[in-house]
N, C-alpha and C positions, 0 to 999 in steps of 0.2 A: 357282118355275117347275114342280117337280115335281110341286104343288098344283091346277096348272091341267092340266097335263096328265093326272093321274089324273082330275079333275072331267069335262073332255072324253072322255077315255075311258070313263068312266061312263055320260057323257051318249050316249055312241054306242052302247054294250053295249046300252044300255035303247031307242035308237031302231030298232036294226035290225031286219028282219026276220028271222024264221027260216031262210029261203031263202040269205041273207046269212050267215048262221048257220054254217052248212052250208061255205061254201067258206073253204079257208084266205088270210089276207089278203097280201098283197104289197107285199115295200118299194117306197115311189117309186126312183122313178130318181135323183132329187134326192140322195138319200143316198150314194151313190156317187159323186156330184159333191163332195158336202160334206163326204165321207169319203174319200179315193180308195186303195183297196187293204182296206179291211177286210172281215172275214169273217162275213156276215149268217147264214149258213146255218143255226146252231144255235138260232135265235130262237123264243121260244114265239108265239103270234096273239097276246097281250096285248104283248108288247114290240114286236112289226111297228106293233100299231097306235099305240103309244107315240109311235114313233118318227116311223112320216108324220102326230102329229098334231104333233110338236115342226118336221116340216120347216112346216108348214103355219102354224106359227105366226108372228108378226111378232117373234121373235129374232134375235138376229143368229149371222151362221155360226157367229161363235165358240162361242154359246150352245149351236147346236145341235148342235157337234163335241165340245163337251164333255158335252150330255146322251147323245149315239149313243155316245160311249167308255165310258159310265159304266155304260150297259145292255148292253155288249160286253164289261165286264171282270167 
């Protein structure tokens, strides 16, 4: 899983534009629902976007509770 989500991220780094570039990204909402109480705040833009591409995936919550702990711990 980790595989795909570096590949995805990859894939996004390379499509964005610059403008995009420029602003820092944002956890979904979703992750607070699939997480509830944890502490997003110290996250670098590569782990934010890690993390809404792991929500956006077709895993299951558990998948994605254990990939958000993993990038939190």
């Amino acid at each position: 899983m980790k595989t795909l989500i570096a590949s995805a991220l990859v894939a996004t780094a390379a499509l964005t534009g610059t403008a995009q570039a420029m602003t820092a990204p944002k956890i979904d909402s979703d992750a607070k629902y699939i997480l509830p109480g944890a502490d997003f705040s110290g996250l670098t833009a590569a782990e934010v976007l890690a993390i809404n591409n792991a929500l956006n995936s077709g895993g299951s919550n558990g998948e994605k509770q254990a990939f958000i702990r993993a990038l939190l711990n």
